[in-house]
Residue, then its C-alpha position, 0 to 999 in steps of 0.5 A: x453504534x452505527x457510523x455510517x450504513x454503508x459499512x457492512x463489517x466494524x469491531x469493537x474495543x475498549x481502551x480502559x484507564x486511557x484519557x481520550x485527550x491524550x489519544x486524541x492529541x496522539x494521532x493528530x500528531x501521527x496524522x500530521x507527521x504522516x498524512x498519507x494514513x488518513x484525515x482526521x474529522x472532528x464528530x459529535x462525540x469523538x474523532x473519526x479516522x478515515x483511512x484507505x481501507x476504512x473508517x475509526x470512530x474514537x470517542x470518550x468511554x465511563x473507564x476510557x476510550x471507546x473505538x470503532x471500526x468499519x470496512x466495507x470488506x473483512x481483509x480491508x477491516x483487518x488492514x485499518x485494525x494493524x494500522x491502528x494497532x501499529x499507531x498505537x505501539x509506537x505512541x504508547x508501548x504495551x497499551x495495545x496488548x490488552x485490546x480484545x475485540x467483539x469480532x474475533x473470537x479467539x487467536x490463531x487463525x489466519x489474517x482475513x487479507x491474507x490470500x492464496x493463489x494459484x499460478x497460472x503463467x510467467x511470461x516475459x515482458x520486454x527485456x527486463x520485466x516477467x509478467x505473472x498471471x495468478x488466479x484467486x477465489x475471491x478478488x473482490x476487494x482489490x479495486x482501483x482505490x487500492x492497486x498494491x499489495x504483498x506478495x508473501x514468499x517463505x524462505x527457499x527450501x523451507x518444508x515447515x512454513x509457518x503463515x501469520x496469525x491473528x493475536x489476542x489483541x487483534x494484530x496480525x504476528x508475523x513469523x520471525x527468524x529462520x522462517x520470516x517470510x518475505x513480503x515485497x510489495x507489487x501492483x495489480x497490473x491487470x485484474x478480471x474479477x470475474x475469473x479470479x484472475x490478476x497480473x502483475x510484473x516483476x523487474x528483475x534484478x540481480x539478486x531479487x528474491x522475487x526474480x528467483x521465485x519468478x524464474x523458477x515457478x512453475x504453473x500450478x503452484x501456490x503463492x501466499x499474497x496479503x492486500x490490498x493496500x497502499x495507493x489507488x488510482x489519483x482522481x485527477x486531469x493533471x499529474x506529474x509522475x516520476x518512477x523508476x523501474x520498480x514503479x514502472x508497474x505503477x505508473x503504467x497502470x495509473x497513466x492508461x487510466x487517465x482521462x482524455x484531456x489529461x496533462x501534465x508529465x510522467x518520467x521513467x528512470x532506467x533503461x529507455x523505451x526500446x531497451x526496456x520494452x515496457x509497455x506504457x500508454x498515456x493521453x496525448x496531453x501528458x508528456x512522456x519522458x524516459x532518462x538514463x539512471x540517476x543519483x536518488x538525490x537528482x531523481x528527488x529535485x527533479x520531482x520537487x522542481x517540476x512541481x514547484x513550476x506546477x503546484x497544482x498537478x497532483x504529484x506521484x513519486x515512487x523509487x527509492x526509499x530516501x529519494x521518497x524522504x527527500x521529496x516528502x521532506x520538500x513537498x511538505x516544507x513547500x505547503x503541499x497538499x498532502x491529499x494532493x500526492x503520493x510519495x512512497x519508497x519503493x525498495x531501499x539500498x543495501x537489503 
């Protein structure tokens, strides 16, 4: 079945002896407890999921459950399929392993989002931040609805890397034990797509596995990335942002895009302006503070008190991961929008 034209790529599976009710039931509670995956539609026969990286039509099947998958880019498709897959394990273990899809013809071979790159420079950025300059064949795929995604770090000193693969159900199977790969999540900062070229920068900290990769790189190594994902760009005049140094990158990004007669506030916890060095522009209208480091907690009602006063600024929050909890847990017990936020833990205490 066709959902809509302008999707060039879908995959198909059956979930056989599965009530459609009880998967339907299944992810309006997932969506409700975790909106920031996607919205429901009801349709003419059946539901559709629209997510960042794509569109899931569920609909009822002679022996159970019929789904549907459309992305406008493969990496994007493989994406909607792991969160799906994702969803599925957690509400109802083991039904997913016995999903097989029309688009794959076997399993083994390296998940379509998952990128390679070529280093083309590390260069410091204030006194805190390296800037990294990558370059990539094809970048196509990463636009402003979509500004995160994975670096993919194998352990230091590892000669036999073993990459993810696609398994017989579709999901993207991760190497474990001594050759888990690391996998924190960066902002495109600055990207040419016509040269396969993109920035982004790393905070270093004591201790990051990051900032040794960074401070040892050298140009003209591969690295492994896997994206896009996460948020985009908020289509919105007025914001209010709080972000520590790990979302500097972030924040950055979305303020020097925001139109002219924007307002609202963004907020930058960490060493201030001039300690820091980093680069940050905003419209005039949008006032831009930075402040000393916090508990998570304050950093948390902060965000939650200003938009109390301004409920109808889109809120942006990222730092860490149970200051992100907090503000969840208050914007949602407050009637927030959720299509009106984004709220993400960008690191956790103690790993």
């Amino acid at each position: 079945m066709t959902i809509a034209p302008e999707f060039p790529h879908t995959a198909e599976t059956r979930l056989p002896g599965i009530q459609y009710t009880t998967l339907d039931e299944v992810l309006r509670q997932r969506i409700s407890d975790s909106p920031a995956i996607g919205r429901i539609e009801s349709a003419e026969a059946g539901l559709l999921l629209h997510t960042r990286s794509g569109v899931a039509h569920l609909s009822e099947s002679p022996d159970g459950v019929q789904i549907t998958l459309c992305a406008d880019r493969p990496d994007r498709l493989q994406l909607l399929r792991d969160g799906l897959i994702g969803v599925l394990s957690d509400a109802m273990p083991g039904i997913a392993d016995s999903l097989r899809w029309d688009d794959l013809s076997g399993a083994g071979l390296l998940p379509p989002n998952l990128h390679f790159a070529t280093v083309q420079s590390v260069s410091p950025l204030g006194k805190a931040f390296l800037r990294v300059r990558i370059k990539a064949d094809d970048l196509s795929s990463f636009q402003d609805d979509a500004i995160h995604f994975r670096l993919v770090l194998p352990p230091a000193g590892l000669r036999d890397v073993e990459w993810p693969h696609v398994k017989e159900n579709g999901a993207t199977a991760w190497p474990q034990g001594d050759k888990a790969l690391h996998r924190p999540v960066y902002t495109t900062r600055w990207i040419d797509h016509d040269a396969g070229l993109m920035d982004f920068d790393v905070f270093l900290h004591d201790g990051g596995r990051v900032t040794e990769w960074a401070g040892s790189v050298r140009t003209g190594d591969t690295v492994a990335f896997m994206g896009p994902g996460g948020g985009g760009i908020p289509q919105t005049d007025r914001l209010l942002a709080f972000a520590d140094e790990t979302a500097f990158p972030a924040i950055a990004r979305i303020a020097e895009t925001l139109p002219v007669s924007a307002s609202g506030k963004i907020l930058m916890m960490g060493a201030g302006a001039e300690a820091c060095g980093y680069p940050i522009s905003a419209p005039e209208g949008v006032e831009l503070n930075w402040i000393d480091p916090v508990a998570e907690a304050e950093l948390a009602e902060m965000a939650l008190s200003a938009h109390a006063d301004k409920a109808d600024h889109y809120l942006w929050f990222a730092a860490e991961k149970s200051a992100s909890q907090q503000v969840r847990k208050g914007y949602k017990q407050h009637g927030g929008d959720p299509q009106n936020a984004y709220i993400a833990g960008y690191w956790t205490r103690g790993q």
